[in-house]
N, CA, C and O of each residue as an XYZ file, in Angstrom:
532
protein
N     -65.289     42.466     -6.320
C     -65.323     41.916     -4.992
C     -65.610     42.989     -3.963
O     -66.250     42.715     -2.948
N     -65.051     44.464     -4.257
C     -65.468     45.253     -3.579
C     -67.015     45.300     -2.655
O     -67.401     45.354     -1.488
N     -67.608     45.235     -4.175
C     -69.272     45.443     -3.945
C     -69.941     44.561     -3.188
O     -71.130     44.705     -2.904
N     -68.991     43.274     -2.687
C     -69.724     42.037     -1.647
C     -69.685     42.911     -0.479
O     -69.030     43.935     -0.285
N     -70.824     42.074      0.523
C     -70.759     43.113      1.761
C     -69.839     41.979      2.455
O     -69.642     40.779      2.261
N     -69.238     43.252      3.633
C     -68.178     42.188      4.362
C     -66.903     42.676      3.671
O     -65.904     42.260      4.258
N     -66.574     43.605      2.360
C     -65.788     43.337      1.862
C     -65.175     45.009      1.723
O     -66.050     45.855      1.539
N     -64.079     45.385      1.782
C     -63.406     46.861      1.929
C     -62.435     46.996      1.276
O     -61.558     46.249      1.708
N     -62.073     47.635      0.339
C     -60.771     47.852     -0.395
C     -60.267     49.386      0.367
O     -60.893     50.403      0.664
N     -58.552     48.900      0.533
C     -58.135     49.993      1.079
C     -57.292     50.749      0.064
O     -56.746     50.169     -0.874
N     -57.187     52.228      0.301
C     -56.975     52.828     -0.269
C     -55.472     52.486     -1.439
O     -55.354     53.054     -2.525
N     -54.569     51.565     -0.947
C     -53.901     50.911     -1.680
C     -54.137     49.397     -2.411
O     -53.271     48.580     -2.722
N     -55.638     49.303     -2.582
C     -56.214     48.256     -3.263
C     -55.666     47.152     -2.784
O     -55.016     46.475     -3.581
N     -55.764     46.782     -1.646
C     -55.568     45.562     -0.850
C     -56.710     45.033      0.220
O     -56.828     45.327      1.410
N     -57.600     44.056     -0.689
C     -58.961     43.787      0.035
C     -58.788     43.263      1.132
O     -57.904     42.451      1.405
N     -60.006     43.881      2.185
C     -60.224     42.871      3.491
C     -61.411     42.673      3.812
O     -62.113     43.584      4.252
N     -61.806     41.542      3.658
C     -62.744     40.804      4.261
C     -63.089     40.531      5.681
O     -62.569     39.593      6.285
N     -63.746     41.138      6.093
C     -64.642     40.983      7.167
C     -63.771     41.627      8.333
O     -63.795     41.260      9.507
N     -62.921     42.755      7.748
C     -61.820     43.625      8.681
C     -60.868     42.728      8.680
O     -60.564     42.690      9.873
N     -60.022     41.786      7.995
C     -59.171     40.894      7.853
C     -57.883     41.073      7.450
O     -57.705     40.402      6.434
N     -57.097     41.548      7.708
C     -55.892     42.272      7.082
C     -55.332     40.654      6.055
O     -55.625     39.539      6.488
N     -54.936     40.742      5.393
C     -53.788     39.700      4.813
C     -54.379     38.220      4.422
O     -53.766     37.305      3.871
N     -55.308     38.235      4.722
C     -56.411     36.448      5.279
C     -57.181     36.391      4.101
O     -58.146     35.628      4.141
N     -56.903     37.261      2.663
C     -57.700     36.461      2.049
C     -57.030     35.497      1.049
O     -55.912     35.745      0.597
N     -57.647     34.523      0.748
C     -56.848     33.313     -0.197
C     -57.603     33.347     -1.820
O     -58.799     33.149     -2.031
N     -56.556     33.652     -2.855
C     -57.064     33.556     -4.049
C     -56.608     32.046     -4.722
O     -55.494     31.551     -4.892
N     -57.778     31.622     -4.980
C     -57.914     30.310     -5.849
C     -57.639     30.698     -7.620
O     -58.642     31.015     -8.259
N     -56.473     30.664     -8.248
C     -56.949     30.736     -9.940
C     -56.685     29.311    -10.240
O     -55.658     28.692     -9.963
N     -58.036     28.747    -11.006
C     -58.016     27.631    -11.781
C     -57.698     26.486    -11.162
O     -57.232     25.477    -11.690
N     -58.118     26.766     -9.336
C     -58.041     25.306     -8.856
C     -56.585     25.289     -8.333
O     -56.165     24.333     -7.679
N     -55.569     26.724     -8.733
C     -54.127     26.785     -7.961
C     -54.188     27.668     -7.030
O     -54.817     28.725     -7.088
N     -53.364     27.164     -5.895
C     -54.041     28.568     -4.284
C     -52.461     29.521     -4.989
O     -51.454     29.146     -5.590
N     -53.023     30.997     -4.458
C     -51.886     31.426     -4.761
C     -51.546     31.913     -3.284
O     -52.370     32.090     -2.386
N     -50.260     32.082     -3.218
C     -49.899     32.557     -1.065
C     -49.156     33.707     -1.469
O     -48.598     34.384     -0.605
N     -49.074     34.042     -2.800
C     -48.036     35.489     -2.353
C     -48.938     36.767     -2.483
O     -50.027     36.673     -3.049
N     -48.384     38.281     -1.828
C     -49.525     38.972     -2.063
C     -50.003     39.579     -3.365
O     -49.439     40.042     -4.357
N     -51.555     39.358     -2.895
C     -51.993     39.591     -4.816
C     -52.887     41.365     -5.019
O     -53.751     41.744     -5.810
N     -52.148     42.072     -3.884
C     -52.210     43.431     -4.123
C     -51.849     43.962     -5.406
O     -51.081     43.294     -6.098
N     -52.403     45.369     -5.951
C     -52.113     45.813     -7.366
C     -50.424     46.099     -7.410
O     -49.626     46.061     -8.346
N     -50.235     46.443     -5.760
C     -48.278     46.953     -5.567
C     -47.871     45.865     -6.362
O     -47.363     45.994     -7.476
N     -48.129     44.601     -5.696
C     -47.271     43.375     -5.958
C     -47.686     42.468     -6.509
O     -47.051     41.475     -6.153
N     -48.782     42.120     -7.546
C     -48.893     41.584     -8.315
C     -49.705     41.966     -9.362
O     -50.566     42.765     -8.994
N     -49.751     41.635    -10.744
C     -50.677     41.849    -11.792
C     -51.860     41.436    -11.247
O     -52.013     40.694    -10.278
N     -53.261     42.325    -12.402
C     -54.455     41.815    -12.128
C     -54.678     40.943    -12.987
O     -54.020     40.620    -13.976
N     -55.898     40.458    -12.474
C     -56.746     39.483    -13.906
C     -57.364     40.358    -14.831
O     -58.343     40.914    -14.333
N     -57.231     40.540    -15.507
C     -58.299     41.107    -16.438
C     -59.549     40.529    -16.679
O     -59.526     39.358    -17.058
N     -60.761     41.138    -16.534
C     -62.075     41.192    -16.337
C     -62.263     40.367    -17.726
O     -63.180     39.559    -17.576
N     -61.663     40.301    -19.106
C     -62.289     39.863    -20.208
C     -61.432     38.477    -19.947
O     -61.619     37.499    -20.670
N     -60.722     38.464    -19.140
C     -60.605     36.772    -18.707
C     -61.018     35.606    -17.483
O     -60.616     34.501    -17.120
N     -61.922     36.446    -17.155
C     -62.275     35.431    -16.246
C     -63.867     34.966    -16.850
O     -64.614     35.606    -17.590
N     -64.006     33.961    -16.390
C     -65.117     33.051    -16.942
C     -65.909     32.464    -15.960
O     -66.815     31.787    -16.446
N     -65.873     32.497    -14.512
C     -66.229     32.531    -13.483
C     -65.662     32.925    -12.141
O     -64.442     33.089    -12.118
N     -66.519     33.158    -10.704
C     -66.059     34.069     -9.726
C     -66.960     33.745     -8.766
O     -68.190     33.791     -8.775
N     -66.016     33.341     -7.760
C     -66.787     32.515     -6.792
C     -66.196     33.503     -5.049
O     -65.074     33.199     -4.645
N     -66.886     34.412     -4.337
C     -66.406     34.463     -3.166
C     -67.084     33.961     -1.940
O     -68.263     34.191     -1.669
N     -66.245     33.245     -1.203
C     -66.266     32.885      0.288
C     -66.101     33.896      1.172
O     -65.173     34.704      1.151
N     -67.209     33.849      2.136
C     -66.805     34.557      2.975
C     -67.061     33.731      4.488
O     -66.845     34.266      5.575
N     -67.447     32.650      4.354
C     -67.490     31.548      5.904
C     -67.780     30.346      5.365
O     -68.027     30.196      4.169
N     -67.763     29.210      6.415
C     -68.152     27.707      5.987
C     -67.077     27.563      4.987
O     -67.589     27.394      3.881
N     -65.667     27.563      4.936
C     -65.100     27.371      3.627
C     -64.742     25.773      3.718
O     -64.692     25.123      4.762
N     -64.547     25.370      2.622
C     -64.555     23.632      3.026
C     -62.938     23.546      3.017
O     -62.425     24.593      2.624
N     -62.057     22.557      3.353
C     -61.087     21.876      3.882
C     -59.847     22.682      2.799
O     -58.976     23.416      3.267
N     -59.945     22.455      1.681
C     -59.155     22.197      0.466
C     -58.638     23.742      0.926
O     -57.422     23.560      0.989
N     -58.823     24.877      1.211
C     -58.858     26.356      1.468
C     -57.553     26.451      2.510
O     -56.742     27.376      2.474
N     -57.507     25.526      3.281
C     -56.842     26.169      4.621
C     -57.452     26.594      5.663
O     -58.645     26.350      5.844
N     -56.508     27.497      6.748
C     -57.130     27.902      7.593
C     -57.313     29.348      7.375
O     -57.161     30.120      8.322
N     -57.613     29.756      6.253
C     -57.644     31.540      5.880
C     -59.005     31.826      6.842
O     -59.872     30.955      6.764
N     -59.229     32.783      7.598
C     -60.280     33.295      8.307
C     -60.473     34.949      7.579
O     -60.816     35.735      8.461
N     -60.376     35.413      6.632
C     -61.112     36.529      5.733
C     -61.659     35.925      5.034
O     -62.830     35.683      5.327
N     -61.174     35.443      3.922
C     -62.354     35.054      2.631
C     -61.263     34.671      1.773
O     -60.038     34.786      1.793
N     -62.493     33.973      0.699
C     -61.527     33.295     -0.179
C     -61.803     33.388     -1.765
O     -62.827     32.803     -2.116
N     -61.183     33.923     -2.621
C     -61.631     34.893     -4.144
C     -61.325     33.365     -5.057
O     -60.139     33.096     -5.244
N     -62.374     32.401     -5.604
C     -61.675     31.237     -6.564
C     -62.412     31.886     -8.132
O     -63.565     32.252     -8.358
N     -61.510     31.844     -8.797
C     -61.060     32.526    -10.325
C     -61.100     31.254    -10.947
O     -60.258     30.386    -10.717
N     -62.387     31.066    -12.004
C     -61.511     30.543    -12.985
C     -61.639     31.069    -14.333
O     -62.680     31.575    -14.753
N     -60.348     30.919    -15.148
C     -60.037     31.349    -16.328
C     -60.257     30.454    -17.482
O     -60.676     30.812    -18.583
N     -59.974     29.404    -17.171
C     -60.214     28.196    -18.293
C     -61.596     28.128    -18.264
O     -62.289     28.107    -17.246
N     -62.229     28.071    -20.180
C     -63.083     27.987    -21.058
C     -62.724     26.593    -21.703
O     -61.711     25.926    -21.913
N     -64.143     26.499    -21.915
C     -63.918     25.268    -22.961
C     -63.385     25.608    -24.211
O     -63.213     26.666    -24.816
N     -63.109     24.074    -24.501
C     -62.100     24.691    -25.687
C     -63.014     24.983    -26.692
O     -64.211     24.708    -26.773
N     -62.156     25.677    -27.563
C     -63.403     25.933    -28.902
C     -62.462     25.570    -30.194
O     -61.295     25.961    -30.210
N     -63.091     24.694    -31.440
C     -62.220     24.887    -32.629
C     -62.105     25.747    -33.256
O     -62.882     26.693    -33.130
N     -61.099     25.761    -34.173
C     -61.330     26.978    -35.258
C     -60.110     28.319    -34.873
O     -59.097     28.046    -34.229
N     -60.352     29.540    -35.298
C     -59.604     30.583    -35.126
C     -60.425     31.548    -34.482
O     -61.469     31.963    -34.984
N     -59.814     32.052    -32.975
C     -61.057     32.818    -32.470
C     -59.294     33.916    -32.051
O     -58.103     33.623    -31.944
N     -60.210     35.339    -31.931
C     -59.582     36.425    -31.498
C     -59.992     37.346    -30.683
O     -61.166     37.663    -30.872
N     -59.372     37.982    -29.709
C     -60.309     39.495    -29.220
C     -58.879     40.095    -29.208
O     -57.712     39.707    -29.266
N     -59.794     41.589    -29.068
C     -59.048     42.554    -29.279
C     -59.324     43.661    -27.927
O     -60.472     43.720    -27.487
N     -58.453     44.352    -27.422
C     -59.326     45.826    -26.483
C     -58.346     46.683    -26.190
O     -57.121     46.562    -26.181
N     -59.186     47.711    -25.914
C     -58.160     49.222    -25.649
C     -58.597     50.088    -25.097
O     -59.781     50.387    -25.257
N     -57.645     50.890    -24.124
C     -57.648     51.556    -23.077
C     -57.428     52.945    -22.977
O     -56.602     53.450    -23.738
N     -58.074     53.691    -22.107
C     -57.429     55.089    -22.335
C     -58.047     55.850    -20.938
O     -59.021     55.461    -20.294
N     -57.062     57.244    -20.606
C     -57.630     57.643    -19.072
C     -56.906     58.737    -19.028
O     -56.203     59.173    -19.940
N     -57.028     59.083    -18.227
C     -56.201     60.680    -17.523
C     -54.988     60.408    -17.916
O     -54.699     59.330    -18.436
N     -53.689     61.874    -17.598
C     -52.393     61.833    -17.934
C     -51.873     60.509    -18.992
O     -51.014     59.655    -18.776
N     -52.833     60.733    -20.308
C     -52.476     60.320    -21.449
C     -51.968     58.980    -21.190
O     -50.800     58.632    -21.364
N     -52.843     58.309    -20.798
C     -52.511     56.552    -20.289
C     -53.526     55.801    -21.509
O     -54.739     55.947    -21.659
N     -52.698     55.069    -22.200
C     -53.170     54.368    -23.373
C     -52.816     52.960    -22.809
O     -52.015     52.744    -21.899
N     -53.466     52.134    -23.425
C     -53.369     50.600    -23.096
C     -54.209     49.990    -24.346
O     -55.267     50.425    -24.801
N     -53.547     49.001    -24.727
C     -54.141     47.586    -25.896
C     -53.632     46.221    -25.734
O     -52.420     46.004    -25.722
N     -54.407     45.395    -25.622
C     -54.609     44.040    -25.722
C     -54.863     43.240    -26.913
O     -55.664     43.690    -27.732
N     -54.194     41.910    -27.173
C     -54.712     41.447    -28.588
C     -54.163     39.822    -28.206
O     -53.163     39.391    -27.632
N     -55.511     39.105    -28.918
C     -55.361     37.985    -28.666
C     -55.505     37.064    -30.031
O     -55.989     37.688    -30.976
N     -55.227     35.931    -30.246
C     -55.988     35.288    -31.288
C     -55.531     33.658    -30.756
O     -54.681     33.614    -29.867
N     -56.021     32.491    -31.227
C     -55.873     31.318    -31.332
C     -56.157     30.426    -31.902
O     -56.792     30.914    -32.837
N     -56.152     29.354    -32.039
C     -56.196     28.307    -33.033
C     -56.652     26.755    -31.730
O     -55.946     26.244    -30.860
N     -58.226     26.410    -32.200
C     -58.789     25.482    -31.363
C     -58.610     23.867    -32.231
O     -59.170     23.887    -33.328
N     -58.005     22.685    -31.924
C     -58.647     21.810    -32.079
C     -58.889     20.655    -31.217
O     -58.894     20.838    -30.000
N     -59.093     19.475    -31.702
C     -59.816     18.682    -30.479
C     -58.536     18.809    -29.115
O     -58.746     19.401    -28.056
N     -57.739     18.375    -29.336
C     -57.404     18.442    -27.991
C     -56.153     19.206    -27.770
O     -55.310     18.929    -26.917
N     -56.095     20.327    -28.724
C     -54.886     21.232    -28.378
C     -55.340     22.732    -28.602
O     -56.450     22.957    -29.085
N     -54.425     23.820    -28.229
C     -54.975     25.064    -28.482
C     -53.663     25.969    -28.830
O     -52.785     26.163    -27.989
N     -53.631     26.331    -29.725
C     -52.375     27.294    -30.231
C     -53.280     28.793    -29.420
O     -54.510     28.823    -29.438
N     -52.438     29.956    -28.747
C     -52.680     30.822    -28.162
C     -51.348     31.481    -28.374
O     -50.254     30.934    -28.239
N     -51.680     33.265    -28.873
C     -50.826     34.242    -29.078
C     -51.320     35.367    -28.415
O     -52.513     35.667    -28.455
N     -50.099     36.294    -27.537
C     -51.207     37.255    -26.834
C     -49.884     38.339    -26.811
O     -48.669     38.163    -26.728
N     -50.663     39.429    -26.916
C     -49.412     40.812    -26.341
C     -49.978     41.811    -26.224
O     -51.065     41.815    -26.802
N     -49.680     42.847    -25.631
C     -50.314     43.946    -25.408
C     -49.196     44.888    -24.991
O     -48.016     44.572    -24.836
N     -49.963     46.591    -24.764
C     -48.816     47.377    -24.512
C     -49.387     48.170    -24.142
O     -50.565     48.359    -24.447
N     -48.480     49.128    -23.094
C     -49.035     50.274    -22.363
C     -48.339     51.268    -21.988
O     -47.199     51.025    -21.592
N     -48.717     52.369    -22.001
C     -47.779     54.353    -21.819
C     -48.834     54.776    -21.086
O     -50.014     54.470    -20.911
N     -47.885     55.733    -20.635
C     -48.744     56.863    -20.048
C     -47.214     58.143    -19.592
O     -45.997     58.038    -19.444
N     -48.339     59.353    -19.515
C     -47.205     60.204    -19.399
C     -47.014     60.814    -17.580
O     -46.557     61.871    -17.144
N     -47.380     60.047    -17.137
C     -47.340     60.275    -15.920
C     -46.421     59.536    -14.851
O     -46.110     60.110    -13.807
N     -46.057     58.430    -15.102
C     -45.226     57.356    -14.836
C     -43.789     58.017    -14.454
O     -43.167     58.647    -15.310
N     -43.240     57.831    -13.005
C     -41.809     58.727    -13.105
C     -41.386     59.972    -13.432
O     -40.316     60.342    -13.916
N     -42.700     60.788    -12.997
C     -42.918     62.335    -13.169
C     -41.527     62.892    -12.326
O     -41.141     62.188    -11.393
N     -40.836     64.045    -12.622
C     -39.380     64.231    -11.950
C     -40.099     64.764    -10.680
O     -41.258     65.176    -10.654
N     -39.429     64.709     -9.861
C     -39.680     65.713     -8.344
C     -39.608     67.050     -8.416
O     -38.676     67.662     -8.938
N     -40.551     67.529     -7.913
C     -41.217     68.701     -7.770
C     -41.761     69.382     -6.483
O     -42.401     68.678     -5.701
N     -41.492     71.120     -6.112
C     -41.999     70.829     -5.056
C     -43.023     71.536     -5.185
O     -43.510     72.251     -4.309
N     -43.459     71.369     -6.398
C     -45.331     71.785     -6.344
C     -46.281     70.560     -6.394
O     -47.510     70.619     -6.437
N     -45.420     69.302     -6.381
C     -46.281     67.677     -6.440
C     -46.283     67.707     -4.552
O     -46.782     66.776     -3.920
C-alpha cells in the first residue's frame, strides 16, 4: 500500500493516506475492522494470504462510513478446493531472527478441515539496557 500515491508510511508503520492521520478503514473479508491495525497494535496479514487487494482512496461508496483517508478491503477467502493441500515458508534476517509457517488442509464439498502453526526467535528481542544502545 505504501507504493500507492497519496499514500505514506510513518516511520512507526502506521499508514496515511492523503496526510490522514488515523482515517484509514481496513475491510478483511467484507468485516470493517475499527481498532488500530498498526504493526504496535495489531498482527499483519501475511502476503501468502491474501487473495485480493483493493485500495480506496475517494468516491468510497456508503457501506465504508465516513473515513476521509482511504480504505484497505482484504480478502482472504479462496475458493474452496478438494483434496489435501499444504504450504509451507520460512524466514530469516538480521540479529538471528528466524521465522516458519506451516499449513495443511483437507477440502470437501462443503467443508474445510484447516491446521496452521508457526514459530518465531530472534536474539534481539529484550536486549538488557545498555549505555552504549
Amino acid at each position: 500500500m505504501n507504493t500507492q500515491p497519496g499514500w505514506l508510511l510513518e516511520a512507526n508503520g502506521i499508514l496515511h493516506p492523503r496526510g490522514s492521520e488515523y482515517q484509514t478503514q481496513f475491510v478483511v473479508d467484507g468485516l470493517p475492522l475499527t481498532d488500530n491495525r498498526s504493526p504496535a497494535f495489531a498482527p499483519e496479514i501475511g502476503a501468502e494470504d491474501v487473495h485480493a487487494l483493493s485500495i480506496l482512496t475517494a468516491g468510497y461508496p456508503a457501506e465504508y462510513g465516513r473515513k476521509l483517508g482511504g480504505v484497505i478491503e482484504v480478502v482472504t477467502a479462496s475458493s474452496a478446493r478438494r483434496g489435501l493441500h499444504g504450504s509451507a515458508t520460512a524466514s530469516g534476517g538480521s540479529f538471528g531472527t528466524i521465522g516458519s509457517d506451516a499449513q495443511a488442509e483437507y477440502g470437501w464439498e462443503r467443508a474445510t478441515l484447516s491446521v496452521r502453526g508457526g514459530a518465531a526467535t530472534t536474539d534481539r528481542y529484550l536486549d538488557p539496557p545498555a549505555e552504549e544502545n
